[in-house]
N, C-alpha and C positions, 0 to 999 in steps of 0.2 A: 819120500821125505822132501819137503820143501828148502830148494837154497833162498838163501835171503843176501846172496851179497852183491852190493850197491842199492840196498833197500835202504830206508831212512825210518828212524826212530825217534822218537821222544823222547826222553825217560825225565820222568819230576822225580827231587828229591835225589839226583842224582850226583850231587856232595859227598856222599858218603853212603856206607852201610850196604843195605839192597842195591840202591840207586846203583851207588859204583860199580858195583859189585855187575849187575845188570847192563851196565851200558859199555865192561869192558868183556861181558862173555857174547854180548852182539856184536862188539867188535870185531873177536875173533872167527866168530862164524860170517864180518866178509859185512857188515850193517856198517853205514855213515852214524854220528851218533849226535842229534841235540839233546844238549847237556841243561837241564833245569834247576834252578834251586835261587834262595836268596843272598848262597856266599859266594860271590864272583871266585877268591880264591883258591876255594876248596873245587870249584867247578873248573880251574884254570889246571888244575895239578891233575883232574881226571882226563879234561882232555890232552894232557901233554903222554900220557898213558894210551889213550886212544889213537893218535897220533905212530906212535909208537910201533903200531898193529898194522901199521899203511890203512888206515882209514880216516874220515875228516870228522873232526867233533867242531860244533858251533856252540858253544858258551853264553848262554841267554840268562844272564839274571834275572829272576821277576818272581812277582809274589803272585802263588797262582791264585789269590783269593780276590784279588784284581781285577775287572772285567777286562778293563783297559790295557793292561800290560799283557794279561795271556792272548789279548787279540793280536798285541803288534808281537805277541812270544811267535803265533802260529804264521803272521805274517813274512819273520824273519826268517822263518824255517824254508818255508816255500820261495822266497827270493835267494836263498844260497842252496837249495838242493830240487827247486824246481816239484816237491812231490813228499809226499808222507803219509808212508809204507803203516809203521807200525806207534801208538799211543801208549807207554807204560805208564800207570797212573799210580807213581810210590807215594808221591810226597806227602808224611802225616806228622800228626803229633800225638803225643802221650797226653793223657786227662786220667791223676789221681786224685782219690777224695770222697767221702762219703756226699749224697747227694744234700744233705742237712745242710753244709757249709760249701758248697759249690757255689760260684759268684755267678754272675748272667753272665759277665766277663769271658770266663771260662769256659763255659759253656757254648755261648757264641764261637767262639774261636777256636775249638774241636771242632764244632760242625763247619766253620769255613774253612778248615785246611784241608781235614777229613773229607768234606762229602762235598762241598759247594764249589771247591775246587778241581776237585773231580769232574763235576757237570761244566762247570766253563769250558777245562781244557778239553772236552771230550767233543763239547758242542764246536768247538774252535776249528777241528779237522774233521768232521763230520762228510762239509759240502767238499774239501777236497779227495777225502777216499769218497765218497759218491761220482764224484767225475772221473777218476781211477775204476771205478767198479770192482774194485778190493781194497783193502783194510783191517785189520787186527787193531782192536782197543783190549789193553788187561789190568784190569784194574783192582788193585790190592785191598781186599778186605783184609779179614786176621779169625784165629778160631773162637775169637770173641764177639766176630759178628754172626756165630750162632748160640751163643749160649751167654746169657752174662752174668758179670763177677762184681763181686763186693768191691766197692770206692771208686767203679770204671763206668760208671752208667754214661758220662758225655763219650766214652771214649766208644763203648760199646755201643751206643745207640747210633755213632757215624758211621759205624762199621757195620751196624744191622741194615743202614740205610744204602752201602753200597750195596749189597746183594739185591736187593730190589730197583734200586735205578738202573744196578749192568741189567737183570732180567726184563725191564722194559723196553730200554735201549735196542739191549738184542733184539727183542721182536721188530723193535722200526728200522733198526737198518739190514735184516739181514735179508731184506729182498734186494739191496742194493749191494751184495757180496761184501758187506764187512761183519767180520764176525770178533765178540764182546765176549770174552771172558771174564772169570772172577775168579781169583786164588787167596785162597783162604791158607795161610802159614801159622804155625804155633808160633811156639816163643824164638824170637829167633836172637843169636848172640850179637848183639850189636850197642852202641850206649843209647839208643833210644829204648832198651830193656834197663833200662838202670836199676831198677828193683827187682827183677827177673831172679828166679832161686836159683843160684849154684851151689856144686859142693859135689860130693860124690854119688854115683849114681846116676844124678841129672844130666840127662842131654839136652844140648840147647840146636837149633839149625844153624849154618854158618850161613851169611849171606850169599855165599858162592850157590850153597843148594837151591838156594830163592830164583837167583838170577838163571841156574840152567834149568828149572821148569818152566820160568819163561820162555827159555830159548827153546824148549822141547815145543813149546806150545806156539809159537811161532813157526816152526819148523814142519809143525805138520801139514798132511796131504790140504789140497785145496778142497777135499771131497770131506773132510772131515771136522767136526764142529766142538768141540770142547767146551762145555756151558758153566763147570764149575771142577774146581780143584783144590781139593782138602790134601794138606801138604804139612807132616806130621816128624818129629823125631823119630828115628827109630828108635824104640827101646826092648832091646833083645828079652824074653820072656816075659812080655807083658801083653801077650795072645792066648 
């Protein structure tokens, strides 16, 4: 098992939810933590959390749909931690609606949170774990970027498109020892499920679960490559 503490991370989206949830269980496993998102507050109250852990959080507001601001996001990281370890790639948004009344609006702006933010911030720390000769990128699709659902088509089709940009990625850098995952989660409890079914019965993921198959995945051997993970409720008798 791999330690990771004094490594550096990234995590988008890491205001709330996953994010948070994610950047304080690298925390505790001993990770520096940049803190991404576009609510400086919500990111100010994570790092005081991180903080907390005896590790450094850096607090980077920016919109990673930006080319301009994830460049000076990844610049800042490398001026205050000199190196960047690992890339979580949370940050998204919800797209509901039948495709009939869907706006180009909408449309556009699932795929740049979803997927074209993704490719910026990924391409941003690329040439730095290249000169490192290690790196971990994990980048969050959802169980709807295999299969898709009535009124999700913008939401599902950014999420169909990660699994295909991590799997080319991976091939181009992984003669250069960074290695590209993709985690696929159900529904996980969080208010970006805001219409998620609850009620008895239903099990939802808590965002803690998200964040430690991260960490598992982080954690592992150097000799060991993880290309994709399907990450599921459990629901006792439903085998």
């Amino acid at each position: 098992m791999r330690s990771i503490i004094d490594c550096v991370a990234i995590v988008t989206g890491a205001g709330r939810g996953v994010g948070r949830a994610t950047a304080l269980e690298l925390a505790r496993q001993g990770a520096h933590v940049a803190l991404v998102a576009r609510t400086e507050e919500q990111l100010r109250g994570v790092a005081r959390k991180v903080e907390t852990l005896g590790r450094r959080a850096l607090v980077i507001p920016a919109d990673i749909t930006d080319e301009v601001q994830v460049a000076g996001m990844a610049d800042q990281v490398l001026s205050e931690f000199k190196r960047v370890d690992f890339l979580i790639n949370n940050a998204g948004i919800p797209c509901r609606g039948p495709v009939e009344t869907l706006s180009l609006e909408q449309w556009n702006q699932t795929l740049a949170v979803n997927l074209t933010g993704m490719f910026l911030c990924s391409r941003a720390v690329i040439t730095p774990m290249k000169q490192q000769r290690r790196g971990h990128i994990v980048n969050i699709s959802s169980g709807a970027g295999k299969q898709g659902y009535p009124n999700l088509a913008a939401y599902c089709a950014s999420k169909f498109g990660v699994i295909g940009f991590s799997e080319s990625l991976a091939a181009e850098v992984g003669p250069n020892g960074i290695k590209v995952t993709t985690l696929l989660p159900g529904t996980v409890d969080t208010t970006f499920e805001g219409e998620a079914p609850r009620g008895p019965g239903i099990k939802l993921l808590r965002p803690q679960d998200v964040a430690q198959a991260i960490s598992s995945l982080l954690t592992q051997s150097e000799c060991a490559w993880t290309q994709e993970v399907n990450l599921w409720p459990f629901q006792e008798g439903s085998f």
